[in-house]
Biopython code that builds the backbone (N, CA, C, O; Angstrom):
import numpy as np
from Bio.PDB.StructureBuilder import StructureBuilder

atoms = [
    (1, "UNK", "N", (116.623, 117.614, 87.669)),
    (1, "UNK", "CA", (116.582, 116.604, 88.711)),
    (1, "UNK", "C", (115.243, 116.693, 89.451)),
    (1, "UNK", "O", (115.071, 117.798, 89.964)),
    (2, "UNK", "N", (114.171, 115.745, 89.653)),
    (2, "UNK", "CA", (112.977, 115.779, 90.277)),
    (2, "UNK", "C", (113.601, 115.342, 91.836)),
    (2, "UNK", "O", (114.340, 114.408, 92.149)),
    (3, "UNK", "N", (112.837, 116.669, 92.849)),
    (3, "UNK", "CA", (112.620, 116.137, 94.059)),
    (3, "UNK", "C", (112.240, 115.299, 94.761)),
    (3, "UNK", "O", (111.078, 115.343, 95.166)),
    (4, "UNK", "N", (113.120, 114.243, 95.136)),
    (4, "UNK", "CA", (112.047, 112.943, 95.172)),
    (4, "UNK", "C", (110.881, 113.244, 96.353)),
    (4, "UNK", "O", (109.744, 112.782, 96.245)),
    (5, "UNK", "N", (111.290, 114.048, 97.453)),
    (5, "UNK", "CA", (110.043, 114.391, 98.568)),
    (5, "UNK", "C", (108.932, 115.162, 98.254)),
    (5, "UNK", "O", (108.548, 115.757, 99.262)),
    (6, "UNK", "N", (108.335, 115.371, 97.389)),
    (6, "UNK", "CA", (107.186, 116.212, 96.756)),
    (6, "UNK", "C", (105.938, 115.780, 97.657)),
    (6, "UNK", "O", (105.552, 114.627, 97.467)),
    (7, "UNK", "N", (105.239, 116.552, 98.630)),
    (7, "UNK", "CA", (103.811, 116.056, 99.210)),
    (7, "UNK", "C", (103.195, 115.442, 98.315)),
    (7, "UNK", "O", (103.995, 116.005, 97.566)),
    (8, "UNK", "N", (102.330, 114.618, 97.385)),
    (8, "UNK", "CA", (101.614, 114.139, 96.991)),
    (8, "UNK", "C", (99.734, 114.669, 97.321)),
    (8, "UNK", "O", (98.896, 114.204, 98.094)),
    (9, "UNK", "N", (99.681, 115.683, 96.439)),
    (9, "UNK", "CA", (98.532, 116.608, 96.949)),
    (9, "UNK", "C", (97.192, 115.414, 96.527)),
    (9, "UNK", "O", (96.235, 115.317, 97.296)),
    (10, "UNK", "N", (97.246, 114.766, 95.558)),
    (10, "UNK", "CA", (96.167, 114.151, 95.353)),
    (10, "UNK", "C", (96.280, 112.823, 95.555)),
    (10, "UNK", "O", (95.920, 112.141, 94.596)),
    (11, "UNK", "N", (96.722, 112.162, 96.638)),
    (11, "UNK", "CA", (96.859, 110.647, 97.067)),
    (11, "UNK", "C", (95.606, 109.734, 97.293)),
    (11, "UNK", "O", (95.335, 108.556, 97.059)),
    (12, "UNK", "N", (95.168, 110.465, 97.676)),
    (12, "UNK", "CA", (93.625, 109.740, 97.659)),
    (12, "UNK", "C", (93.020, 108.936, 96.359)),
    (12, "UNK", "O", (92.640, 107.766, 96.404)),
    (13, "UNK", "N", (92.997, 109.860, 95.076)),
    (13, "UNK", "CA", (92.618, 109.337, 94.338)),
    (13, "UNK", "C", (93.687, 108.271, 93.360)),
    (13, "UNK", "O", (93.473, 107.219, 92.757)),
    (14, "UNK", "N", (94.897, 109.118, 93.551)),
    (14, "UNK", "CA", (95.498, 107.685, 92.727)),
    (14, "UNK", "C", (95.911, 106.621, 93.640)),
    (14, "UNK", "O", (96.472, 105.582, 93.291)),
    (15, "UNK", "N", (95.606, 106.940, 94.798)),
    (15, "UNK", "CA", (95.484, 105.076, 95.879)),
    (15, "UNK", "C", (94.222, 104.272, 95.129)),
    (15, "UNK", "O", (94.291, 103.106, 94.742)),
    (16, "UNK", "N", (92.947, 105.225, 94.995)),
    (16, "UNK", "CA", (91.849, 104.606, 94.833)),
    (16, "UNK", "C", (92.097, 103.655, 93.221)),
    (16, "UNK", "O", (91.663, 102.545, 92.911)),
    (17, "UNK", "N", (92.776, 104.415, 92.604)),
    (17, "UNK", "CA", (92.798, 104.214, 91.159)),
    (17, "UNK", "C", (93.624, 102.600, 91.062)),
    (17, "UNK", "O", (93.298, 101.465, 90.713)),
    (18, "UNK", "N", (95.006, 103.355, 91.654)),
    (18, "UNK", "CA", (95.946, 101.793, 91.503)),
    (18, "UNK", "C", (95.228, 100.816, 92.406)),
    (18, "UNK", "O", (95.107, 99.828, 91.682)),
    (19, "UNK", "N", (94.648, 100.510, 93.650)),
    (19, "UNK", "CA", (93.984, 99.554, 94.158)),
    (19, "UNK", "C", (92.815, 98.510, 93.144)),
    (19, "UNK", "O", (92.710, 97.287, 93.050)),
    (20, "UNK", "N", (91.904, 99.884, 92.358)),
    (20, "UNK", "CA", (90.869, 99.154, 91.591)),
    (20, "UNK", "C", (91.759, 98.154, 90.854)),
    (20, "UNK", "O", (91.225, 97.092, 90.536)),
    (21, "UNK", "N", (92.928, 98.331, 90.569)),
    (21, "UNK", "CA", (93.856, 97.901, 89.515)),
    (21, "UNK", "C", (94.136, 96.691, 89.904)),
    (21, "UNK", "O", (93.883, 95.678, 89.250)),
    (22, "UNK", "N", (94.814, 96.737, 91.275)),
    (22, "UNK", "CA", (95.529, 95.823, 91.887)),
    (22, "UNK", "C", (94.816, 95.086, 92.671)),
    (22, "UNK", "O", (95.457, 94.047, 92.835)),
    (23, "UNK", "N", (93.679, 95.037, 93.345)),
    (23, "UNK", "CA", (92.846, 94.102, 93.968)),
    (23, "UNK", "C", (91.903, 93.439, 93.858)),
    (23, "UNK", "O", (90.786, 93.521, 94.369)),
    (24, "UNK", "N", (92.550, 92.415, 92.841)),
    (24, "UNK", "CA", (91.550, 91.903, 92.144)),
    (24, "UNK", "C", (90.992, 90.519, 92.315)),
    (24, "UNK", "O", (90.252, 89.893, 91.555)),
    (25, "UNK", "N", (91.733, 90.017, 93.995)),
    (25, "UNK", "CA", (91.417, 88.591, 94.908)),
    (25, "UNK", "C", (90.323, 89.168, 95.898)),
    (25, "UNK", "O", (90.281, 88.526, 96.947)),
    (26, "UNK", "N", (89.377, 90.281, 95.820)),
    (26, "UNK", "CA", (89.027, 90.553, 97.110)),
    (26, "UNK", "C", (87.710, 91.135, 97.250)),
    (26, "UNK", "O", (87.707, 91.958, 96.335)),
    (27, "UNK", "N", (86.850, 91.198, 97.694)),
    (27, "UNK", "CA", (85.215, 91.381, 97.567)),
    (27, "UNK", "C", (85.374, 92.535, 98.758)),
    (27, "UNK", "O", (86.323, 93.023, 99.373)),
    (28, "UNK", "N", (83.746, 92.724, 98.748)),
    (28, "UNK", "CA", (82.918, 93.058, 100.304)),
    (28, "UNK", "C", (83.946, 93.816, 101.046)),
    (28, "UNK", "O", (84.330, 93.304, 102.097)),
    (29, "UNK", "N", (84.620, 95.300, 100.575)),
    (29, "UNK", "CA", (85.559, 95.774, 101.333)),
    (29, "UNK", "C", (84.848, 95.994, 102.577)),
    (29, "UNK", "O", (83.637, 95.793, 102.489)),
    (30, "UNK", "N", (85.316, 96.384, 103.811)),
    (30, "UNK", "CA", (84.803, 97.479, 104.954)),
    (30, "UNK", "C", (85.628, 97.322, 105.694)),
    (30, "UNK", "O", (86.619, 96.593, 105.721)),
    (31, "UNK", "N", (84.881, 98.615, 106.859)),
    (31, "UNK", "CA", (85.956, 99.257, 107.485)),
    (31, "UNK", "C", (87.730, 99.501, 106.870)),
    (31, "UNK", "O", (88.756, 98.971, 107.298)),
    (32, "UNK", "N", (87.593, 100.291, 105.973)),
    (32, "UNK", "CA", (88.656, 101.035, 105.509)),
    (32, "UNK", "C", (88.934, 102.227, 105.548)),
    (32, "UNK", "O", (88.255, 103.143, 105.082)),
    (33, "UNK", "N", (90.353, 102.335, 106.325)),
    (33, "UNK", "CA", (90.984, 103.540, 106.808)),
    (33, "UNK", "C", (92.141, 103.953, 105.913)),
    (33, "UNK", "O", (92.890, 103.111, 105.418)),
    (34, "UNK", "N", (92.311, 105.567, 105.665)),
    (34, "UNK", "CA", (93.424, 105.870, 105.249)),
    (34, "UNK", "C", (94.351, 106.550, 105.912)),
    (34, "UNK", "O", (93.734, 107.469, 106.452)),
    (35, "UNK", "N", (95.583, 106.639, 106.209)),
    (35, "UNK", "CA", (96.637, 107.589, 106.838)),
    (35, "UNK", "C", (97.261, 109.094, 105.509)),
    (35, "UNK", "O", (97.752, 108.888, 104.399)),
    (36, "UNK", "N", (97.129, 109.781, 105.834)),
    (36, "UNK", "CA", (97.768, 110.647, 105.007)),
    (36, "UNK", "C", (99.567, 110.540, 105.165)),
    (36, "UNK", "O", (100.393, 110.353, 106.058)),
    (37, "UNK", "N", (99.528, 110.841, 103.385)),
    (37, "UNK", "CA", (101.204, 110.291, 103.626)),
    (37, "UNK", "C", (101.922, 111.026, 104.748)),
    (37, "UNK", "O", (101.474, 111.898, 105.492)),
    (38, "UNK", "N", (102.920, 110.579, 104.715)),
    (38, "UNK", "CA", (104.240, 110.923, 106.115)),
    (38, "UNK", "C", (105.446, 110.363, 105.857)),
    (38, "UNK", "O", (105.801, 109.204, 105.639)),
    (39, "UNK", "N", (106.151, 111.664, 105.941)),
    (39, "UNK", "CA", (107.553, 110.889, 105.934)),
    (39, "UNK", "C", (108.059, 109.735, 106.487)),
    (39, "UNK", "O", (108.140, 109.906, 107.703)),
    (40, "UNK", "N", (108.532, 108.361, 106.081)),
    (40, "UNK", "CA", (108.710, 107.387, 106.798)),
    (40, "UNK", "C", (110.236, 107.000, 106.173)),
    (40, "UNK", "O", (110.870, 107.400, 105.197)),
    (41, "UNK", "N", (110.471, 106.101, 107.147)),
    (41, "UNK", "CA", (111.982, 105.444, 106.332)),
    (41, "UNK", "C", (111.571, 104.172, 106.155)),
    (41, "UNK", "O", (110.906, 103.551, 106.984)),
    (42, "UNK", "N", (112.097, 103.564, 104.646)),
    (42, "UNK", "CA", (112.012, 102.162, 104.222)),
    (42, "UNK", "C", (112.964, 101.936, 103.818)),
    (42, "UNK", "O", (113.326, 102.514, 102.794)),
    (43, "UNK", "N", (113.730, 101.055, 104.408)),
    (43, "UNK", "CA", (114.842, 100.274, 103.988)),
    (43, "UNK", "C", (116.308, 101.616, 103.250)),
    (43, "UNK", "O", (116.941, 101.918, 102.238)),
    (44, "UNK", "N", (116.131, 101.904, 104.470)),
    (44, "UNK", "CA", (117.349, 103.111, 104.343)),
    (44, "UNK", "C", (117.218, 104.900, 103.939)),
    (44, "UNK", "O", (117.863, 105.918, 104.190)),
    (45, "UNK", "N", (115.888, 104.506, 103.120)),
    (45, "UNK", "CA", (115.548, 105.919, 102.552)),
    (45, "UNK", "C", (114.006, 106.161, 102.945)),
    (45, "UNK", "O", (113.058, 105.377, 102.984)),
    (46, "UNK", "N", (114.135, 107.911, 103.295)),
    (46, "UNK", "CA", (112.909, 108.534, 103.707)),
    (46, "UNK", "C", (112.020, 109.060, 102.139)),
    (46, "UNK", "O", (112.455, 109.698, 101.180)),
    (47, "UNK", "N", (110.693, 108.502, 102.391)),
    (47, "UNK", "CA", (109.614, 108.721, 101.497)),
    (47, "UNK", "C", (108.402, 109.007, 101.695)),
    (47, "UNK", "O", (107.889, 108.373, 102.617)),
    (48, "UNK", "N", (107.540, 109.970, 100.994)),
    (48, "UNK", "CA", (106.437, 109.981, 101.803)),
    (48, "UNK", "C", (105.114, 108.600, 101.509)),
    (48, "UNK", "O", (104.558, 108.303, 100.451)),
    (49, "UNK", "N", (104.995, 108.168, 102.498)),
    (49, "UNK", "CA", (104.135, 106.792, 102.479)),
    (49, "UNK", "C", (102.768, 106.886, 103.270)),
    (49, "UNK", "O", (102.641, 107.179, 104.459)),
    (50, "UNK", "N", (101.886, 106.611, 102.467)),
    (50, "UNK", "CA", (100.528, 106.358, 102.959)),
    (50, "UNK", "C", (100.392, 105.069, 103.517)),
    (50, "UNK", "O", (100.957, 104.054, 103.112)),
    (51, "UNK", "N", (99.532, 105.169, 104.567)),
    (51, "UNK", "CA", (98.969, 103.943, 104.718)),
    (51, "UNK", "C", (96.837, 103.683, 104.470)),
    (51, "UNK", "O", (95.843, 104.409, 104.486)),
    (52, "UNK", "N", (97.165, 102.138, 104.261)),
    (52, "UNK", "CA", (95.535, 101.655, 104.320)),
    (52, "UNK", "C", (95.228, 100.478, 104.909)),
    (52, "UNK", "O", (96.085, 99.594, 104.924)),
    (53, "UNK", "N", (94.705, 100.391, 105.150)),
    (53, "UNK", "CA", (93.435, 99.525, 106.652)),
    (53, "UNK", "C", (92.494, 98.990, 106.258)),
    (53, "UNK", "O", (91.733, 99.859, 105.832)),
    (54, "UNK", "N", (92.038, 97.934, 106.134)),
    (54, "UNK", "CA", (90.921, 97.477, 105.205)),
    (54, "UNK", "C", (90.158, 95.935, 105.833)),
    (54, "UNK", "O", (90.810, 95.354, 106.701)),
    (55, "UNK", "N", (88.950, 95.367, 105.442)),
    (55, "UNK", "CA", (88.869, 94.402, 106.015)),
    (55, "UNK", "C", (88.019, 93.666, 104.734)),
    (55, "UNK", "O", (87.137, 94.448, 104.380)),
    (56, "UNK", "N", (87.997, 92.322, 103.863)),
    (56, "UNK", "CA", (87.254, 92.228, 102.644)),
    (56, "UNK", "C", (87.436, 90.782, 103.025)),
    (56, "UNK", "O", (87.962, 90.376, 104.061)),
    (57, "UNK", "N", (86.905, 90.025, 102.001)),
    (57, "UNK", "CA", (86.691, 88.829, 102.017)),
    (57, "UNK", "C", (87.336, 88.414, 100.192)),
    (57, "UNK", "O", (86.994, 88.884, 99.107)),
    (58, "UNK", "N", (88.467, 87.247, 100.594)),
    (58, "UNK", "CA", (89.089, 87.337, 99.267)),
    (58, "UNK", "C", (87.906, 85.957, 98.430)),
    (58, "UNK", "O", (86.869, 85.499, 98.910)),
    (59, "UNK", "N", (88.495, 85.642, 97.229)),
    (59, "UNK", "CA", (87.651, 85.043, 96.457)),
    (59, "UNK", "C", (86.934, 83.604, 97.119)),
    (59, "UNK", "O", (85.847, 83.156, 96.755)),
    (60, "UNK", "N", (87.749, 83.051, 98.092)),
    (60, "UNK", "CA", (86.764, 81.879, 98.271)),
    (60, "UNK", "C", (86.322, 81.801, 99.563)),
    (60, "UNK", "O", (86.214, 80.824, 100.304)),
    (61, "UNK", "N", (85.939, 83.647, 99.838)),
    (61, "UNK", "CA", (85.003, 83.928, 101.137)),
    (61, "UNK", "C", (85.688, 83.936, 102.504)),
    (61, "UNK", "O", (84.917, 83.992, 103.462)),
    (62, "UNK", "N", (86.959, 83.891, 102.759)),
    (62, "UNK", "CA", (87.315, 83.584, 103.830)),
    (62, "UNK", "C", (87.852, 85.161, 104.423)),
    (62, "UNK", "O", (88.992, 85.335, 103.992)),
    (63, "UNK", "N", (87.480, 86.134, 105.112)),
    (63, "UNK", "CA", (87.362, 87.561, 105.776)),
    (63, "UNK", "C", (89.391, 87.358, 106.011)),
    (63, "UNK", "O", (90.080, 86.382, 106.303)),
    (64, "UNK", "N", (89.611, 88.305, 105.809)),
    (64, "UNK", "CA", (90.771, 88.949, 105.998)),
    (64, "UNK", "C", (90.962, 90.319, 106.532)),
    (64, "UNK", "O", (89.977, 91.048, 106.645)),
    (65, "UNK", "N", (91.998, 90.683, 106.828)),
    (65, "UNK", "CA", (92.364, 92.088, 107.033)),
    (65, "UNK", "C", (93.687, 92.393, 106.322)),
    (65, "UNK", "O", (94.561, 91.528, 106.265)),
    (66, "UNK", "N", (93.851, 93.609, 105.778)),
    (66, "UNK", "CA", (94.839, 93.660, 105.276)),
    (66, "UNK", "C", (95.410, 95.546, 105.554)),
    (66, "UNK", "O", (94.826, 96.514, 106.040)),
    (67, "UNK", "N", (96.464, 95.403, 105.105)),
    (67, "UNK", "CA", (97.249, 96.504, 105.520)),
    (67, "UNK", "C", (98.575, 96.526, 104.555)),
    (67, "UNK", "O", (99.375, 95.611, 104.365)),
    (68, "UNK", "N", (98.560, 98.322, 103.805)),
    (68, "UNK", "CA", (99.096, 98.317, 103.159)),
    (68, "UNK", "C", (99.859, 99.817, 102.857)),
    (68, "UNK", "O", (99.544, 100.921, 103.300)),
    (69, "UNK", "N", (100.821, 99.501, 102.070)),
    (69, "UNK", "CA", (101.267, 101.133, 102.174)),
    (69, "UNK", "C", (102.152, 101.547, 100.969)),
    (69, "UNK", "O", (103.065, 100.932, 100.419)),
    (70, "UNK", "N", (101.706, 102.565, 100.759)),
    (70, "UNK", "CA", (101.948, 103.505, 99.443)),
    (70, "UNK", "C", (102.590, 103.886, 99.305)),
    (70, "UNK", "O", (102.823, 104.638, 100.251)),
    (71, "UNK", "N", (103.743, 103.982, 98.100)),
    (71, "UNK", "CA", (105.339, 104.871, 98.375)),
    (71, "UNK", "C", (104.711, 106.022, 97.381)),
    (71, "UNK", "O", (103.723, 105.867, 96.664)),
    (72, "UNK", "N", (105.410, 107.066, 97.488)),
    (72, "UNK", "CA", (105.309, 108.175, 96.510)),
    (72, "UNK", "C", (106.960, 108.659, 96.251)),
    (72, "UNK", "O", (107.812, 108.446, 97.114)),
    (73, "UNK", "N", (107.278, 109.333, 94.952)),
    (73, "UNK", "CA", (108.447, 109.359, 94.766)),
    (73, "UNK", "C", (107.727, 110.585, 93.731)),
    (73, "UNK", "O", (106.655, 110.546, 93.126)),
    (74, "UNK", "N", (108.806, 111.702, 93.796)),
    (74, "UNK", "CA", (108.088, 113.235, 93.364)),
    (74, "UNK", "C", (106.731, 113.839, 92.932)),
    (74, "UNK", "O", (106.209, 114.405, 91.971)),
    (75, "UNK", "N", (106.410, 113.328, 94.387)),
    (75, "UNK", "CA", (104.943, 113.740, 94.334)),
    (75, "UNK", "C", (104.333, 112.607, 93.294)),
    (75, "UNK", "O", (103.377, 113.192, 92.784)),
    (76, "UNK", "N", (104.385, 111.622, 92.869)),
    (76, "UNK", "CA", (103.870, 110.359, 92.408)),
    (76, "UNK", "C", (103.604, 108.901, 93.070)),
    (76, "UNK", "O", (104.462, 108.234, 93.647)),
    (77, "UNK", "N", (102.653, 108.648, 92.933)),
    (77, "UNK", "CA", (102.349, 106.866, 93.493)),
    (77, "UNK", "C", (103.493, 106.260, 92.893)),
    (77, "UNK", "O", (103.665, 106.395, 91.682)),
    (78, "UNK", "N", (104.119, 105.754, 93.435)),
    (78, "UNK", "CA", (105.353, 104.267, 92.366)),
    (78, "UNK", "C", (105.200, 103.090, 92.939)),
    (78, "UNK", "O", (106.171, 102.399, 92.633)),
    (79, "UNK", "N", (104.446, 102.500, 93.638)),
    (79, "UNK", "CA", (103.753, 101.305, 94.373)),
    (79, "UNK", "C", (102.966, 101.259, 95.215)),
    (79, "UNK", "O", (102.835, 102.382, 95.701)),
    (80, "UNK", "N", (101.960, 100.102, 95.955)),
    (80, "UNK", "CA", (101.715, 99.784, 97.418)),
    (80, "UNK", "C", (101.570, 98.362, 97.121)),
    (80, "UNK", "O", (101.303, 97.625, 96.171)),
    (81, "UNK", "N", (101.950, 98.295, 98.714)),
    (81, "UNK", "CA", (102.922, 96.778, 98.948)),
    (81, "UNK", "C", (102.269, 96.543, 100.006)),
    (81, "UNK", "O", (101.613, 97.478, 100.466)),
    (82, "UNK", "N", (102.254, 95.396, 100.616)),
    (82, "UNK", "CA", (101.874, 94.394, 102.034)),
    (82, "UNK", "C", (102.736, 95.623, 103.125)),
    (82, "UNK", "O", (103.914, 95.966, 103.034)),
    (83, "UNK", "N", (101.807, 96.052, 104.027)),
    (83, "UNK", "CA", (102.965, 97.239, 105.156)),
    (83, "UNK", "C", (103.829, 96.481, 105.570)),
    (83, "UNK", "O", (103.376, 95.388, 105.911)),
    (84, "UNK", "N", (105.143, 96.633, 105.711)),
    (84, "UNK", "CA", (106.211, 95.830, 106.203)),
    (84, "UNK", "C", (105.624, 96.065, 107.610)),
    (84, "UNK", "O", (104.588, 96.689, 107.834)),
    (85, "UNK", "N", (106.479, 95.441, 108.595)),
    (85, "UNK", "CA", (106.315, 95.136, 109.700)),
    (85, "UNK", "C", (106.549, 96.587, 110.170)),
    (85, "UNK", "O", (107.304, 97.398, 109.635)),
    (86, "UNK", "N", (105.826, 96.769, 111.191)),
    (86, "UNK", "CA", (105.825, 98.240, 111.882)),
    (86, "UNK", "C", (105.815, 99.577, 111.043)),
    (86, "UNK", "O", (105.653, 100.680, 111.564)),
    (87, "UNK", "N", (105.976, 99.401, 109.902)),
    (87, "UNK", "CA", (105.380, 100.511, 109.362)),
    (87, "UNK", "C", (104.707, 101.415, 109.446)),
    (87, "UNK", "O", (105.073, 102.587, 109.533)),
    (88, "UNK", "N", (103.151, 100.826, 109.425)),
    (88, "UNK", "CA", (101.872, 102.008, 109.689)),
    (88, "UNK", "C", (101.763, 101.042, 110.964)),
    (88, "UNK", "O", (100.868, 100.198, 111.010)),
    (89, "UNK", "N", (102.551, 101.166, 111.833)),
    (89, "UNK", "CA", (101.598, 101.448, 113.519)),
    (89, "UNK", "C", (101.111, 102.423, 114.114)),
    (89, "UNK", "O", (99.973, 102.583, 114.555)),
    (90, "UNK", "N", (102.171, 103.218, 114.124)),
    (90, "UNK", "CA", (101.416, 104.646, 115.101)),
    (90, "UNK", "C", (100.841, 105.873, 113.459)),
    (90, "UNK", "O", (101.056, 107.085, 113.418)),
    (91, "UNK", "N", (100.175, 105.103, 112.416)),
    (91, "UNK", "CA", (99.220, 105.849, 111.529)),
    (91, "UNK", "C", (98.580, 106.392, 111.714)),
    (91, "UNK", "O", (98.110, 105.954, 112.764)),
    (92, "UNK", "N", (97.845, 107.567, 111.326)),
    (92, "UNK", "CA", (96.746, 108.640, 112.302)),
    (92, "UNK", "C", (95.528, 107.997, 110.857)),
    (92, "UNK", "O", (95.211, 108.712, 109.907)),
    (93, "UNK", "N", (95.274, 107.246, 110.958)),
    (93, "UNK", "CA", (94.274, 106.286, 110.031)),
    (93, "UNK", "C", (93.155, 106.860, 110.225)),
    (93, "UNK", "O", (92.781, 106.721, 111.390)),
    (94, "UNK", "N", (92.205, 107.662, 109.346)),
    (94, "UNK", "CA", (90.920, 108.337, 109.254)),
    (94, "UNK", "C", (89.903, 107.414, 108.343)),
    (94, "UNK", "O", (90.454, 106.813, 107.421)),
    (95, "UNK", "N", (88.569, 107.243, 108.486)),
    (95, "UNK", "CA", (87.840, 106.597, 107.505)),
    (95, "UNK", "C", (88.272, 106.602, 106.103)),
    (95, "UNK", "O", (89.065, 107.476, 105.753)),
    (96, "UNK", "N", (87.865, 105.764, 105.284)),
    (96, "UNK", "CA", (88.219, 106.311, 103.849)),
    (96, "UNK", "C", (87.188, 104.729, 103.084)),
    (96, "UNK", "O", (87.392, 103.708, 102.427)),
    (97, "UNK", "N", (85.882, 105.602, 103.859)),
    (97, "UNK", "CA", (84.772, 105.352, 102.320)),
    (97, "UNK", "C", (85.088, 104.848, 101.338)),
    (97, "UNK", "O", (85.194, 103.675, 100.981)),
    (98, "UNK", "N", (85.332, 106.286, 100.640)),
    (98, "UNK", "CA", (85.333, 105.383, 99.054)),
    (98, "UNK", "C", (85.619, 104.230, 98.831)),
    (98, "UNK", "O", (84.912, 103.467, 98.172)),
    (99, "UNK", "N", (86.772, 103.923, 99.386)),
    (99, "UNK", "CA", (87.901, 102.050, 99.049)),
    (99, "UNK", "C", (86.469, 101.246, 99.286)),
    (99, "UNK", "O", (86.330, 100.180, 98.686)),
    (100, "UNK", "N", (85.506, 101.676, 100.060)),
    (100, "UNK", "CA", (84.420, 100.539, 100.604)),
    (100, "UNK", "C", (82.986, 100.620, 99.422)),
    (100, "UNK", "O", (81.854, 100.222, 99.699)),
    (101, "UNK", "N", (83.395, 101.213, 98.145)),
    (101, "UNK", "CA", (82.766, 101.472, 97.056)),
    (101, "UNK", "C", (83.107, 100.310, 95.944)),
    (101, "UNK", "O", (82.371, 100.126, 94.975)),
    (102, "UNK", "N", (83.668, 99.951, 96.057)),
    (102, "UNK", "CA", (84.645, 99.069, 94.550)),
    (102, "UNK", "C", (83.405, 98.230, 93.878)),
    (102, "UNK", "O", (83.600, 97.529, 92.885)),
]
sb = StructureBuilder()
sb.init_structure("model")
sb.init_model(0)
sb.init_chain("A")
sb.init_seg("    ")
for serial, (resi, resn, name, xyz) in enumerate(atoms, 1):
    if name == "N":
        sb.init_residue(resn, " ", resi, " ")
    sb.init_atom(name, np.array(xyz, "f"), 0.0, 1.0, " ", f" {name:<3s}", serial, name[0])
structure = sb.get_structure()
């Protein structure tokens, strides 16, 4: 039986990895922040979830902000999704460069 609460020691890079994957409406990242995961509850069950902070301009130039957050399930990425509502509010959100590399 895998633990589903496993810290996720290397989140950083497979955020960076699945994003290159998945963001593929969106230019000119900056100012992007990451939260280190934290136990959170979503929709009944506690997981550890990252959050990200970001500001880019999607394909036909018009600046956005976006905000998003990472489930992990035994110590593995298994999505990131649009942050539901209140999610990553009180996030302890630190720079995170790299995302502003793509």
């Amino acid at each position: 039986m895998i633990e589903p609460n496993i810290y996720p020691g290397d989140y950083e890079a497979r955020i960076l990895k699945q994003l290159r994957l998945q963001l593929t409406d969106i230019t000119n990242i900056r100012d992007a922040y990451l939260a280190a995961p934290a136990m959170k509850t979503y929709q009944g069950t506690e997981r550890y979830i990252a959050c990200v902070r970001f500001n880019a301009m999607d394909k036909s130039g018009v600046p956005q902000t976006r905000e998003l957050a990472a489930f992990f399930f035994g110590g593995s990425l298994t999505q990131i999704i649009a942050a539901p509502a209140d999610l990553c509010t009180n996030a302890g959100y630190q720079p995170f460069p790299e995302l502003q590399k793509f």
